[in-house]
N, CA and C of each residue as an Amber inpcrd file, in Angstrom:
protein
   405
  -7.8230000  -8.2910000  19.8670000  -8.1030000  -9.0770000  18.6880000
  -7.1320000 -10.2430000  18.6580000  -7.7010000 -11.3000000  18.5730000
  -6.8720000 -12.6200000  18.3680000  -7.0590000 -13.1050000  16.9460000
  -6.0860000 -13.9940000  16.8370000  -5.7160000 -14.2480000  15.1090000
  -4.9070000 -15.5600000  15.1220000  -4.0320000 -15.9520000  14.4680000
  -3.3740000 -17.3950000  14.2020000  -3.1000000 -18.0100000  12.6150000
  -2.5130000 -19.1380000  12.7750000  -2.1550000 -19.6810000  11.7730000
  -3.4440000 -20.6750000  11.2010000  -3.3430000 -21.6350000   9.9650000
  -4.0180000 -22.1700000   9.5890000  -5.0220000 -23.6500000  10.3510000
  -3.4040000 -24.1120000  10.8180000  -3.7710000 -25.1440000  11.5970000
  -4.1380000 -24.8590000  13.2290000  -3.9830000 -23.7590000  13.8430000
  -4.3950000 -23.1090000  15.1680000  -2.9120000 -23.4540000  16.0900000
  -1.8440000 -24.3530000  15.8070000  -0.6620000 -23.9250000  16.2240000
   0.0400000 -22.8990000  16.8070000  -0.1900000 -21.6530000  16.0490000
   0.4280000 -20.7730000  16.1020000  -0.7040000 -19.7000000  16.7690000
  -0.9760000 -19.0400000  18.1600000  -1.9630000 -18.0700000  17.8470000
  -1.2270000 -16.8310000  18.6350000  -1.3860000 -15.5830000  18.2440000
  -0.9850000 -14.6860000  18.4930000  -2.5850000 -13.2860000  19.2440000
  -2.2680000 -12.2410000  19.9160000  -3.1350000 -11.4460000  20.2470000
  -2.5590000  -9.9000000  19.9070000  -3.1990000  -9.1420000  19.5780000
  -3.0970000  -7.6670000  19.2330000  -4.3150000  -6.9300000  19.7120000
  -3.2430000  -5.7540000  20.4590000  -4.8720000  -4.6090000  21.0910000
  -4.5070000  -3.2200000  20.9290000  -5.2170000  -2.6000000  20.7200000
  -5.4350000  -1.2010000  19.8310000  -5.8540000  -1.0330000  19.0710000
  -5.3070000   0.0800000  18.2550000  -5.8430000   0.3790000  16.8800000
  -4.9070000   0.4090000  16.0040000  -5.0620000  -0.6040000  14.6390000
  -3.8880000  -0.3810000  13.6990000  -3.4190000   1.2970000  13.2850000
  -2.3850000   1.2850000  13.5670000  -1.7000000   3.1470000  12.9160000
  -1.9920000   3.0370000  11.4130000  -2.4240000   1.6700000  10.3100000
  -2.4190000   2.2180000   8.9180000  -3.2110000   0.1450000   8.7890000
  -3.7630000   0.9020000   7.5000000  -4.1550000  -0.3290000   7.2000000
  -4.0920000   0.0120000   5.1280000  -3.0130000  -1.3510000   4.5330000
  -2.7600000  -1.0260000   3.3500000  -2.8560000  -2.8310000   2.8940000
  -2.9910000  -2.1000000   1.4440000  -2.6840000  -2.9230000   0.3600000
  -1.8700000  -3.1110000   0.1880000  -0.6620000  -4.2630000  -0.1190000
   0.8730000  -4.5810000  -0.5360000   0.9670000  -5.0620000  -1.9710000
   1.1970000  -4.5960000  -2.9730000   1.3000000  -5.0070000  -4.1110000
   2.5920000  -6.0640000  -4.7470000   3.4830000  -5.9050000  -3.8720000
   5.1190000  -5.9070000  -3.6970000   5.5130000  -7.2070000  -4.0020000
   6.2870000  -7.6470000  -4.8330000   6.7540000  -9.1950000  -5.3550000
   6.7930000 -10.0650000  -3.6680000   7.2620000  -9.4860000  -2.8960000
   7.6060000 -10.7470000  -1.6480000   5.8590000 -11.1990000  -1.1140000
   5.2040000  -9.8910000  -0.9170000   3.7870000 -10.2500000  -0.5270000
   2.9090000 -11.1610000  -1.6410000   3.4950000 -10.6440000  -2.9260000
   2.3810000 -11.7080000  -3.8680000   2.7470000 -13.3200000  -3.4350000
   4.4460000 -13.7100000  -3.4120000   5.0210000 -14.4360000  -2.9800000
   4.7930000 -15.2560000  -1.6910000   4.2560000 -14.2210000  -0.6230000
   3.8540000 -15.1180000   0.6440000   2.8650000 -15.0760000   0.6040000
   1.4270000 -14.4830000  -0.3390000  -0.0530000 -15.2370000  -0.4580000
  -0.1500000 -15.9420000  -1.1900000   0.6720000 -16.2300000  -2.4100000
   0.2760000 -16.8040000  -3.1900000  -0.5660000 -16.2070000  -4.3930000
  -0.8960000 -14.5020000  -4.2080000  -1.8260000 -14.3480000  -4.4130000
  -1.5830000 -12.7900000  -5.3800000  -2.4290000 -12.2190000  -5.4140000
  -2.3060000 -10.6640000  -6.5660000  -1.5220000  -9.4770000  -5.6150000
  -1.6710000  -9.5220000  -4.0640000  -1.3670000  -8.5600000  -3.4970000
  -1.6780000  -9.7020000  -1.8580000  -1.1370000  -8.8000000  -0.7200000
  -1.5790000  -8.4120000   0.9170000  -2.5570000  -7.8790000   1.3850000
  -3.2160000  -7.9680000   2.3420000  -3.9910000  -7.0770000   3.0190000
  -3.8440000  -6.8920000   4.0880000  -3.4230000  -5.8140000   4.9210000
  -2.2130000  -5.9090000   6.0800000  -3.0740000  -4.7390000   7.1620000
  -2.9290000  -4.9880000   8.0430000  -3.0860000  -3.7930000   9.6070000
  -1.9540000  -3.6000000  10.0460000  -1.4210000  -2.4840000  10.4930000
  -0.2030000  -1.9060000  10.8170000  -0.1930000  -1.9630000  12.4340000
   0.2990000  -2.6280000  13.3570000  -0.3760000  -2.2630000  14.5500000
   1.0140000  -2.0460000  15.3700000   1.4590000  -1.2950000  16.5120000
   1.7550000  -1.2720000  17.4840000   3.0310000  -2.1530000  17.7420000
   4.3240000  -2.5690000  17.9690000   5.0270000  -3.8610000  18.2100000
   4.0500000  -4.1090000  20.2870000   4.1290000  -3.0050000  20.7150000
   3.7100000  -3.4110000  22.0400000   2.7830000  -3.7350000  22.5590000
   1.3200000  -3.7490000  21.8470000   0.1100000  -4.4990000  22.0030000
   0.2930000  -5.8340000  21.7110000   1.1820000  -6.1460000  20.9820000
   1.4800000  -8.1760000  20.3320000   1.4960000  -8.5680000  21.8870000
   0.8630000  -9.8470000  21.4720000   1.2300000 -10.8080000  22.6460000
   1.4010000 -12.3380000  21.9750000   2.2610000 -13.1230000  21.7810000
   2.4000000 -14.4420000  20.9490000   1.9130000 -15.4780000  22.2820000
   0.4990000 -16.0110000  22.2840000  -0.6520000 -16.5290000  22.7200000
   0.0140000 -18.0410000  23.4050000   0.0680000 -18.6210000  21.8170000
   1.0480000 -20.3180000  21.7260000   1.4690000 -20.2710000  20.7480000
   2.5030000 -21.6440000  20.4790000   2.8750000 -22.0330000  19.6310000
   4.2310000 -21.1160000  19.1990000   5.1400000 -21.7850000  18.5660000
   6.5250000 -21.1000000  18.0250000   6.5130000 -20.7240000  16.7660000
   6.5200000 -19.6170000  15.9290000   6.6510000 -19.7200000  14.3960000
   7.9480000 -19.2850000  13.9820000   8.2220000 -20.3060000  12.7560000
   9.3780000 -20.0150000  12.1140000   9.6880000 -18.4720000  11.7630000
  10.8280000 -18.3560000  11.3440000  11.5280000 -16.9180000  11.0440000
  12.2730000 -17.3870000   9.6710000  11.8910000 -16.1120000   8.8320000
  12.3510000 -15.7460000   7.0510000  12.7000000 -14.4290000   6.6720000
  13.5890000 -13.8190000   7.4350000  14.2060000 -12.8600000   6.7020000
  14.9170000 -12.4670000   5.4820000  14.7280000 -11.2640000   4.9730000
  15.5230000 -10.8610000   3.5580000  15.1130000  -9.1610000   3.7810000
  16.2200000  -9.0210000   2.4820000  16.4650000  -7.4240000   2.7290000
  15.8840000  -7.4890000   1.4200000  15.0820000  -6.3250000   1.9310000
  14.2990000  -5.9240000   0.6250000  14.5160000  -5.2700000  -0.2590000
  14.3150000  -4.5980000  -1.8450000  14.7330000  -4.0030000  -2.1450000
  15.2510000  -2.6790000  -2.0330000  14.3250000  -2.0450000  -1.0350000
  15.3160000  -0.7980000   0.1290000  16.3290000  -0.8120000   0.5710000
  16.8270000  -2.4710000   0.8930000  17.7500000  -2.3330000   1.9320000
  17.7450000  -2.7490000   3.2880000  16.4750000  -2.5440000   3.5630000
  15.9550000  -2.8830000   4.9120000  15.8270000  -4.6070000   4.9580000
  15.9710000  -5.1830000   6.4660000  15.5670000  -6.3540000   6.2890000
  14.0110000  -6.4630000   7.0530000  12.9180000  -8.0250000   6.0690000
  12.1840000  -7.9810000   6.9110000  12.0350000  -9.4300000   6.8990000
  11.4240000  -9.6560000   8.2630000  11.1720000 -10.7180000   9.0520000
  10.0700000 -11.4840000   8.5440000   9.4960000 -12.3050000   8.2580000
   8.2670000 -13.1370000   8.4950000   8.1460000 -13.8490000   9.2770000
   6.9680000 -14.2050000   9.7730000   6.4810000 -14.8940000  11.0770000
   5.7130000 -16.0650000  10.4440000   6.1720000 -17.4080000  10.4790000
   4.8870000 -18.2140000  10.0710000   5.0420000 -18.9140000  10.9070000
   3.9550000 -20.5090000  10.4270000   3.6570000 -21.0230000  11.0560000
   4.4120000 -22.6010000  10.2380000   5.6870000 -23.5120000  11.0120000
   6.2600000 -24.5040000  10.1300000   5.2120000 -25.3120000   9.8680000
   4.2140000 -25.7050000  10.6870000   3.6490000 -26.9960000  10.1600000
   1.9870000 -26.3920000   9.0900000   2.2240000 -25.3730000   9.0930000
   1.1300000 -25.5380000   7.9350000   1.2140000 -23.7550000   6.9950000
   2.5490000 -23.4400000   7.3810000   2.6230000 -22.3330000   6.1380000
   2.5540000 -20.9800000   6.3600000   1.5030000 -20.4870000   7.1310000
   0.4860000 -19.7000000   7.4020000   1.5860000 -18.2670000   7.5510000
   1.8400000 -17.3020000   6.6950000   2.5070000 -16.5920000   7.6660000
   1.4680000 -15.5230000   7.9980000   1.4850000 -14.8850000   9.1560000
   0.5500000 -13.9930000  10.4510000   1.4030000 -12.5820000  10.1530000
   2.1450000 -12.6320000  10.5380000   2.8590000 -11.0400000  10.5500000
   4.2130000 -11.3360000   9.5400000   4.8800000  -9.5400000  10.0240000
   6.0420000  -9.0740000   9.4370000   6.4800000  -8.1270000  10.1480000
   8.0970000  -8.1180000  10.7120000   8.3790000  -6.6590000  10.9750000
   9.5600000  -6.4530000  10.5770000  10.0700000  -5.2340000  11.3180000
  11.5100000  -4.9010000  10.5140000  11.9100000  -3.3250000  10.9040000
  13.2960000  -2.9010000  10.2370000  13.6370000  -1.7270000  10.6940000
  13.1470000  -1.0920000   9.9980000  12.5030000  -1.3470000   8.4030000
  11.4610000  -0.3860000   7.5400000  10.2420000   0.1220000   8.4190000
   9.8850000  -0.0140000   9.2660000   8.8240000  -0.0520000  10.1750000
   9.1560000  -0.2550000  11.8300000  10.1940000   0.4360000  11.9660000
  10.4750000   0.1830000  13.7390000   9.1540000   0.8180000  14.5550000
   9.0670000  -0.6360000  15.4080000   8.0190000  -0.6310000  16.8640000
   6.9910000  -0.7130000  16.3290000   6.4330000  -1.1250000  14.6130000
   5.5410000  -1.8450000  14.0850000   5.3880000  -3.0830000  13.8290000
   4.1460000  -3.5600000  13.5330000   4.3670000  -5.2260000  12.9130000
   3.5660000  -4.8240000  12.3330000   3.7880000  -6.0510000  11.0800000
   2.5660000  -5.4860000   9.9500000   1.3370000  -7.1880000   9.4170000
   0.5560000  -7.1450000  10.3900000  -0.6310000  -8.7570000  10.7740000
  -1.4250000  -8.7210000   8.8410000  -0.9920000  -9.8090000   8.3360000
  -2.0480000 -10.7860000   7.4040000  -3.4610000 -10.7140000   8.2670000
  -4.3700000  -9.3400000   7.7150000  -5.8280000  -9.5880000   8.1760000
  -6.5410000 -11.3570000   8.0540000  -6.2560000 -11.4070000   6.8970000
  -6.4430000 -12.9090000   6.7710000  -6.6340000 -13.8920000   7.5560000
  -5.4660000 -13.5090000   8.8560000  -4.8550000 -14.2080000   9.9030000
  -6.2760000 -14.5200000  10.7820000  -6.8010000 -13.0710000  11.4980000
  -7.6000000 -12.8770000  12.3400000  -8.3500000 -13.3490000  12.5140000
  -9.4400000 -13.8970000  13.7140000 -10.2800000 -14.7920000  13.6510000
 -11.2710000 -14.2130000  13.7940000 -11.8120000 -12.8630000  13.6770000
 -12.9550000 -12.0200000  13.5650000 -13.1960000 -12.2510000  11.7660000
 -14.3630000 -12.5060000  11.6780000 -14.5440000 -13.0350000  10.0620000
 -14.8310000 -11.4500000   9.1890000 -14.9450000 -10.1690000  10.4410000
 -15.2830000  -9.1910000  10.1190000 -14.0610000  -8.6080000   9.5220000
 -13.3990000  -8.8240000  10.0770000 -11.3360000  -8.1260000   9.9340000
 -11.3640000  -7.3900000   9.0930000 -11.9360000  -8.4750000   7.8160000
 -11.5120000  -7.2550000   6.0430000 -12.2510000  -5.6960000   5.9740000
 -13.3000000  -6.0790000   6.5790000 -14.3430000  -4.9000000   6.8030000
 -13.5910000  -3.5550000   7.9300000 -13.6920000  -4.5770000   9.1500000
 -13.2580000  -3.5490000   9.6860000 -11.7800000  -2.6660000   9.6550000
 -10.9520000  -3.6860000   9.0060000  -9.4080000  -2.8610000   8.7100000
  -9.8110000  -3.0780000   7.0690000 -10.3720000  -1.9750000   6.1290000
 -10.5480000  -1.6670000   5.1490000  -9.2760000  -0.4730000   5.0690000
  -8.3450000  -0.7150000   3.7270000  -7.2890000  -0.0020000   3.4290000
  -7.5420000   1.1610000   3.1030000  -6.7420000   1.8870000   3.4840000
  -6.8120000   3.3340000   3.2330000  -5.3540000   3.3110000   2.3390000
  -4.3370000   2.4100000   1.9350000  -3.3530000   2.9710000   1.0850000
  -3.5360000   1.8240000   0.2370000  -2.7430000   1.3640000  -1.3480000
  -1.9280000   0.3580000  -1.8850000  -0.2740000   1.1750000  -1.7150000
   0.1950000  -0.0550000  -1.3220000   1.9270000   0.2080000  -1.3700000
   1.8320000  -0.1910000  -2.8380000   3.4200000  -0.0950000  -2.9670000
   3.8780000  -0.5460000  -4.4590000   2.8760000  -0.5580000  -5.4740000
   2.0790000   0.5920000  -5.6220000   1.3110000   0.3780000  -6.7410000
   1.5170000   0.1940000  -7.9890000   2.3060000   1.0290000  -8.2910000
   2.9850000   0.3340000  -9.6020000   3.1230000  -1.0560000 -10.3380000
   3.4720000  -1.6360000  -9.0520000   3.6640000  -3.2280000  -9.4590000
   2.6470000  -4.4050000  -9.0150000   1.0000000  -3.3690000  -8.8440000
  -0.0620000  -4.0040000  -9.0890000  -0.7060000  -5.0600000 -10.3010000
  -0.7710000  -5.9180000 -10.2470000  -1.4760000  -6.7520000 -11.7400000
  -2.3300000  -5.8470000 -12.4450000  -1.9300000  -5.9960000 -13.9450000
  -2.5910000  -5.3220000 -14.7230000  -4.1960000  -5.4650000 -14.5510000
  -4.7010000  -6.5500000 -14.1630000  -6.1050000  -7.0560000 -14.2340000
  -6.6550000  -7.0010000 -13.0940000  -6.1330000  -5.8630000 -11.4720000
  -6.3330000  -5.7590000 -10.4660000  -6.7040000  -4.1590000 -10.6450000
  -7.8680000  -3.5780000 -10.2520000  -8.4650000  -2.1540000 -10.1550000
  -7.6590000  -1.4200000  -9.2460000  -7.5840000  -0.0380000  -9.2140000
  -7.0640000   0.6480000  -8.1000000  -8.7060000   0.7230000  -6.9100000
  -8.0520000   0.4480000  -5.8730000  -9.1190000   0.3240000  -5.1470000
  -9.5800000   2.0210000  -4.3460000 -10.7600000   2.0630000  -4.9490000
 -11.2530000   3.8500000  -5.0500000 -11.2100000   4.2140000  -3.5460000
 -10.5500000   5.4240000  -3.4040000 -10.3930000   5.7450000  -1.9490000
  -8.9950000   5.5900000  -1.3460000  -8.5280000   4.9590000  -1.8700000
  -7.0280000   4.8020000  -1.4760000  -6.0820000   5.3590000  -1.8100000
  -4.9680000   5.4800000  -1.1090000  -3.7910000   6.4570000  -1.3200000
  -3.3160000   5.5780000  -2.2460000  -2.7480000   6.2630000  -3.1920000
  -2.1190000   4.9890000  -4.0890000  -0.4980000   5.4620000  -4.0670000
   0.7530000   4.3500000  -3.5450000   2.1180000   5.0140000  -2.5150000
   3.0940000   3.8230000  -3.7660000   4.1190000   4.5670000  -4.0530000
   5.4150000   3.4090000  -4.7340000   5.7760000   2.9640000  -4.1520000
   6.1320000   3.4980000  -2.9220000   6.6450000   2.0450000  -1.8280000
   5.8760000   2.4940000  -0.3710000   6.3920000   1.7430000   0.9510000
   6.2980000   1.2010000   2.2020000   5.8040000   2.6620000   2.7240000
   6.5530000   3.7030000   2.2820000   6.1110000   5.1930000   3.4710000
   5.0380000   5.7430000   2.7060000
């Protein structure tokens, strides 16, 4: 599966099968969509292959403790992944990213992280593990 940034700068490849596919409710993810929550595939660190292009690096320690990484893209924003020692020999790919228009479908979440700190005006999405944090 291939994927990338907004402007095609940045493109990255992933092969397997994601180990988890979740919802992120979590202040940094609303923060890097812009948006109510994430929609994330958990995949492998050793299937990545970074295709072209260089993306910037944004680390912070999260409220665990742990630090995590973001992967974007400088000239147009986009960030693609995340990893970190909360998740060693994982990365965690912005479905968003992917250039299969199917992605959302086919990596449909089976958890929300941080549910708790879901928007009041956002449903629990039926079927899902609903988790306070990352494990």
């Amino acid at each position: 599966m291939e994927g990338g940034c907004f402007c095609g700068k940045v493109r990255y490849s992933v092969s397997g099968d994601p180990v988890a596919k979740a919802l992120c409710h979590c202040l940094d993810c609303r923060k890097i969509t812009g948006s109510t929550y994430s929609t994330n595939a958990i995949f492998p660190k050793d299937g990545f292959k970074l295709v072209s292009g260089t993306p910037k690096q944004h680390a912070v320690k999260a409220d665990s403790g742990n630090t995590i990484t973001s992967h974007f893209c400088g000239d147009c924003g986009s960030t693609m992944w995340r990893d970190g020692n909360a998740f060693p020999g994982m990365m965690v790919f912005k479905v968003g990213t992917f250039d299969d228009v199917n992605a959302f479908d086919k990596f449909k979440p089976g958890a929300e992280l941080f549910a708790p700190e879901r928007v009041s005006w956002v449903p629990e999405m039926e079927g899902a593990a609903q988790k306070k944090a990352m494990s």
